[in-house]
N, C-alpha and C positions, 0 to 999 in steps of 0.2 A: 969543188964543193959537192959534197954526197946529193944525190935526188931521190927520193921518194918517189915511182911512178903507182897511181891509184887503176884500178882495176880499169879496163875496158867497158865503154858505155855512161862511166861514174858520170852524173847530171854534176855540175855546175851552173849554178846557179844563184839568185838573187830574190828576194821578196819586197812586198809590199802590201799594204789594205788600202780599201778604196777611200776613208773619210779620213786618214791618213794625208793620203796623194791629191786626190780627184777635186776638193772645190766645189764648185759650180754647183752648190745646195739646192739652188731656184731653177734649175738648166730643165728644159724638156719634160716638164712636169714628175719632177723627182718630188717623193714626200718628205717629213719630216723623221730624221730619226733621234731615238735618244740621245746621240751624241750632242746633235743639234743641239736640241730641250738641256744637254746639262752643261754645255759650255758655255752656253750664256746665265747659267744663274751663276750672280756676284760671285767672286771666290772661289768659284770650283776648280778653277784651270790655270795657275801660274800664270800672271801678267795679261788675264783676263783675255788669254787666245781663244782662237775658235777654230774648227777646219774649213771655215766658210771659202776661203780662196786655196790654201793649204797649197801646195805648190800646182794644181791648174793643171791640172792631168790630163783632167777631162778633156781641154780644148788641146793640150801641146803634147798628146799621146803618140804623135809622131815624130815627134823629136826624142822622146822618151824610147820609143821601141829601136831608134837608131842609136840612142847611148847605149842598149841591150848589148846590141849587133859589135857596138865597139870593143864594150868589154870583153867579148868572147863568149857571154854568155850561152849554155846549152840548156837550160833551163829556167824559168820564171814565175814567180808563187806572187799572185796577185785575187785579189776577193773581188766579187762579185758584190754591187750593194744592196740589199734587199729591196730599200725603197726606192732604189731607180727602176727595180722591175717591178716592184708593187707596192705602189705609196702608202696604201695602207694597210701592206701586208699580206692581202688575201685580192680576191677577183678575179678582174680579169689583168694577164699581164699588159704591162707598159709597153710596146711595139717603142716606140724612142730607145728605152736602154738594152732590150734584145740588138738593135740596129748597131746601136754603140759597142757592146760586147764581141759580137759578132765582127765587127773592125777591126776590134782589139785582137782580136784572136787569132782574125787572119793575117795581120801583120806580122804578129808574135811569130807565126810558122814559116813565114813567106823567108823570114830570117831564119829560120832552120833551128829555131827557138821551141822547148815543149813549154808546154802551159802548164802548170800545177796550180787549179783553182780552186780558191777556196769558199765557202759557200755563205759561212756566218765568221766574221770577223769583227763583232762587236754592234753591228751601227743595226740594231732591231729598230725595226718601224715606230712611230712613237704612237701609231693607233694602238699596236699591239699593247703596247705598257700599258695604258689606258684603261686594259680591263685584267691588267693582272702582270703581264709582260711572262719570262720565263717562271712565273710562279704558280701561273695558268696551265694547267695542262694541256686544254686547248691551243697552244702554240706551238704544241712539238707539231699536231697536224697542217697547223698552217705551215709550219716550217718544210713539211713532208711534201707538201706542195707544192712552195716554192723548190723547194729541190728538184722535185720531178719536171716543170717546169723548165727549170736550167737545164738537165738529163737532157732535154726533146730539143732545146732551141742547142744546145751546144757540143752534144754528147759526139757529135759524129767526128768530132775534130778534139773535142776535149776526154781523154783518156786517166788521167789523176787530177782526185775531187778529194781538199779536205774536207770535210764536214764540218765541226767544230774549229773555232780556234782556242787555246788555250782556256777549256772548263773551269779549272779551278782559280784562275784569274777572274773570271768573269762571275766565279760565285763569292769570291771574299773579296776584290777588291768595289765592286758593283752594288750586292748582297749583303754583306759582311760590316764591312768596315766603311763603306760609304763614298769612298774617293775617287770612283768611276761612276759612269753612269749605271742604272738608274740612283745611284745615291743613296741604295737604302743601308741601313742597317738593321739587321734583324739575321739572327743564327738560323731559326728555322726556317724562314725566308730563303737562306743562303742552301741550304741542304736540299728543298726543294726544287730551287733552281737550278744548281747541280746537276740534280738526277732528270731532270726533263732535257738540260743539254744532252745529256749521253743519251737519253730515251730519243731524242730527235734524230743522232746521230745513227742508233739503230733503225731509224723510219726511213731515213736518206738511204740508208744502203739496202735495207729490201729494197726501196724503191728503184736506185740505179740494178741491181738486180734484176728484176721485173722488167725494165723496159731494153733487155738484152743488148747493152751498147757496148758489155765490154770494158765497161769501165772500171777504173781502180780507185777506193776510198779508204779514209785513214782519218784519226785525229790527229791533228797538232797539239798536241802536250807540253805545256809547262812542265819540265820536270827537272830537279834541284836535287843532285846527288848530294847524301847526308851524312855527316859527321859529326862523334862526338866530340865537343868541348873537352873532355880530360876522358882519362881510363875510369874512372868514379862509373858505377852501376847506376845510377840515376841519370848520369847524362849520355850512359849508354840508351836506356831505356827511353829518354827524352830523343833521342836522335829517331829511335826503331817508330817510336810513336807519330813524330810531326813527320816522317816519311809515309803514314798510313794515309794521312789526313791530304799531304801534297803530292804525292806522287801515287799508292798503290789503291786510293780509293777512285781512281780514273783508269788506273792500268788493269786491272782485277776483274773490271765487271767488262771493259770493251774487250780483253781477253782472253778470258778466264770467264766470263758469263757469271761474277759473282762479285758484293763488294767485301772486303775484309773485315774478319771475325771483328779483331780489336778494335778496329775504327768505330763501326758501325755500334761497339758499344759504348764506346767517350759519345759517339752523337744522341746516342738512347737515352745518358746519363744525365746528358744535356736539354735535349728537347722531347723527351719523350719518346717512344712508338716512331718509328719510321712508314708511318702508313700510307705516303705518298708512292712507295715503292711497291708497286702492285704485282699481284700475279700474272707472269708472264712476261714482266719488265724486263728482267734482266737476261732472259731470250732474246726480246728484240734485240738488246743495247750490245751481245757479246755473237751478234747475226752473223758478224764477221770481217774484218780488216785485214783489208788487203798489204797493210806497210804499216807502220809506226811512225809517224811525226814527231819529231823532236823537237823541242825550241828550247836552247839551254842557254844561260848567261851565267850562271853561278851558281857553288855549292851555299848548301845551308848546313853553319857548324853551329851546335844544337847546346845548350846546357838544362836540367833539369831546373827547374823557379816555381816552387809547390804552388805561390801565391799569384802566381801570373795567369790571368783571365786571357780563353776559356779554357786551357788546358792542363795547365802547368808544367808550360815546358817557356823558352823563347831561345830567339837565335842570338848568339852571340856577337862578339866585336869580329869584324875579319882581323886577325893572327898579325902583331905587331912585327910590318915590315914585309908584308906582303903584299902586289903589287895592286892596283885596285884600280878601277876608269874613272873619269871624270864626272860621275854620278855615284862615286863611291864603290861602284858595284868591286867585289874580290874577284881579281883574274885568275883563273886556276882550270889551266889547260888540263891537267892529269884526269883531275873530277870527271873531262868527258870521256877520256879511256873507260876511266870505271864506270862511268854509267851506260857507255855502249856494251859494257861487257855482261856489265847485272841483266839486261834487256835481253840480251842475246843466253842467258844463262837460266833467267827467268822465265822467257816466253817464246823460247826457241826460234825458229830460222825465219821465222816473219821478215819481211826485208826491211829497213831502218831509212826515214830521208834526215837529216839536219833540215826541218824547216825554217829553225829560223838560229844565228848566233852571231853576236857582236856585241861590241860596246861604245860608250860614249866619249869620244875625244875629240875637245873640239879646237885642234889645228885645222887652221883653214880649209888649206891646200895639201902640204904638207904635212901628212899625216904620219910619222912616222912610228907612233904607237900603235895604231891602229896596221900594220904594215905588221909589225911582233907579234899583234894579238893573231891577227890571222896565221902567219908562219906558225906560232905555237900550236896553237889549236890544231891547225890542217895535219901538222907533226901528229898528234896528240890522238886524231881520229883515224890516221894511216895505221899508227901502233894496233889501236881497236883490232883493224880491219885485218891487219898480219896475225892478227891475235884469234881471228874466226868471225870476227861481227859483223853481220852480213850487211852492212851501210851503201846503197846504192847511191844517194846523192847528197849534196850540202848547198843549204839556200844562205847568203850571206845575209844579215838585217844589218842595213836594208839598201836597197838599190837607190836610193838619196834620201838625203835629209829631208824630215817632214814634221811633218805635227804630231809631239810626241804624248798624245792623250793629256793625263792633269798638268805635266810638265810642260804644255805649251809646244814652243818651236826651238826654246833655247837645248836641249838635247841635242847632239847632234853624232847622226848613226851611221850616215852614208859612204859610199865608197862613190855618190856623185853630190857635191857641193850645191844646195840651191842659194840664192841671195833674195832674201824673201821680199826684197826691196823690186828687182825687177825681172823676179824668178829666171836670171839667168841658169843657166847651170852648167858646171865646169869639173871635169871628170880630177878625181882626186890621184894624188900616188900613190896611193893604196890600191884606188881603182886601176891603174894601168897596173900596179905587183899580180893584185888577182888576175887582171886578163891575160897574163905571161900564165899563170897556173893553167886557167882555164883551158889557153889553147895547146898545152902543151901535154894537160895533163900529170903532171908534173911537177911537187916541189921541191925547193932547192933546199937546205939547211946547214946549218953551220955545223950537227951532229956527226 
């Protein structure tokens, strides 16, 4: 059987967020975050879950860092929660979750593990909402804080920091449309909050700058390679458009130091004046990234719909007979050739991680789709890489099953099985395929 061997150093690797994993909401004087606040109002979160216990991280973080060790893993993308360091945000920090972190971290290396931390991974303090949340501008500096913060207590051992996670999840599905936290809906709400992500993210990186530790930062990007529905010019135009709005009004300004003509005028068309975006913003925000984070699940195939609010575009049906996960999502390994190749084509030899890629299948144990998807894909990103894209590492999502935000727990993403009954956890065959890649470096294919 032919092998694929990936470049020398390539991280292998696994992810995870902390109100995801971790639990223990009340532990150590940890605050409240939104997530808290929105997964207990009625109806927000399929079969009324919470991440209140969520697989108990917190306490069985050593059993956890030894599943790491199993899998073969050389790399580990796990968030930091804001409000275990600072319950409400700002002050003075938490000495309890520096302590904890700090454990975490050491463990993580003792096993010959890199850390890849990420800084905001959804769970904002709920003091911060309180007075506006990312709609405040005032939070990019609290946010600047807490980063710098993290920087001092971590930086000597922690070398790659995402900044953001996933902006434009966090401005429409939050912002926008309502079905994350904080729950709102409002467009120009969503465009604001947006732009103060990315403006935070420019704060975080002067700041690990400044504090000379040597560190490397990047966003993790949601990003959804585009296709048109048919050869028709309208849903070409529909495809070029809802790529501005998901992918190049994130990609352009962190770097490029700009965001895109077109976009920026469907938002003008829409909410008026962009005056949230101030002089000198898009300096900080294009300050400088060290790697590109990727988090890819799927393409978005596009049709033109004059009458469909607020754009007039929407996505279409995934392509009858094409293979899809058990959340519907369309599997389509090729999309990440091409969009490693657009990235590297677009924004030159930046280095690329996969932060995050998988999907939901929920065979027990016995994972044998999930076993294909990763062959494909690992296939699909080597091509990239033969191809010139400079891709240093790939974070699988996710290192176990967990709380999958409005979906609850029934999702299920891991390559470690938890049983939420007596949070055992039982490494899947999936997870033992990846730790033959991992340690070998190496995949096999039937190509």
């Amino acid at each position: 059987m032919p092998t694929k061997r990936f470049p020398d150093g390539f991280l292998w690797g696994a992810s995870t967020s902390a109100y995801q994993i971790e639990g223990a909401v009340d532990a150590d004087g940890r605050g409240e975050s939104i997530w808290d606040r929105f997964s207990r109002t009625p109806g927000a979160v399929d079969n009324g879950d919470t991440g209140d216990r969520a697989c108990d991280h917190y306490n069985r973080w050593r059993e956890d860092v030894s599943l790491m060790s199993e899998l073969g893993l050389s790399g580990y993308r796990f968030s930091l929660a804001w409000p275990r360091l600072f319950p409400t945000g700002s002050g003075r920090p938490l000495q309890a979750g520096i302590d904890h972190y700090n454990r975490l971290i050491d463990a993580v290396l003792e096993k010959g593990i890199t850390p890849l931390v990420t800084l905001y991974h959804w769970d904002l303090p709920q003091t911060l909402q309180g007075i506006g949340g990312w709609r405040n501008r005032d939070v990019v500096e609290r946010f600047a804080d807490y980063a710098s913060t993290c920087f001092e207590s971590f930086g000597d051992r922690v070398k790659d920091w995402v900044t953001q996670n996933e902006p434009w999840i966090v401005g429409v599905l939050g912002h926008q449309l309502g079905i994350h936290a904080p729950g709102e809906k409002d467009l120009r709400g969503t465009v604001t909050a947006m732009h103060h992500l990315l403006l935070s993210h420019g704060r975080a990186v002067q700041a690990l700058r400044a504090g000379g530790s040597g560190g490397r930062a990047g966003v993790a990007f949601s990003l959804f390679p585009h296709y048109p529905a048919s050869d028709r010019p309208e849903d070409i135009g529909a495809s070029e458009a809802s790529d501005g709005y998901v992918n190049r009004w994130f990609l352009d300004p962190v770097l490029r130091g700009t965001y895109p003509d077109d976009m920026r005028e469907h938002y003008e068309r829409l909410i008026g004046p962009l005056d949230m975006v101030r002089p000198g913003d898009l300096d900080v925000i294009g300050a400088g990234s060290d790697f590109i984070g990727v988090n890819y699940y799927s393409p978005r195939i596009m049709r033109a719909e004059p009458d469909h609010e607020p754009f007039g575009w929407a996505v279409a049906e995934v392509p009858e007979g094409e293979p899809v996960t058990d959340a519907g999502w369309h599997i389509a390994p090729s999309a990440l050739t091409d969009l490693m190749l657009r990235l590297h084509n677009d924004y030159g030899d930046i280095p690329i991680l996969i932060t995050e890629n998988g999907g939901v299948f929920d065979d027990v144990l016995h994972d044998t789709r999930r076993i294909e998807f990763l062959r494909d894909h690992l296939a699909a990103l080597h091509k990239a890489i033969e191809a010139g894209a400079p891709v240093r590492g790939y974070f699988h999502w996710s290192l176990m099953d967990n709380f999958e935000w409005a979906m609850g727990y029934a999702p299920r993403f891991g390559l470690v099985h938890v049983d939420y009954e007596t949070l055992a956890r039982t490494v899947k065959d999936s997870g033992r395929y990846y730790a033959q890649i991992a340690r070998t470096n190496e995949l096999s294919t039937d190509e």
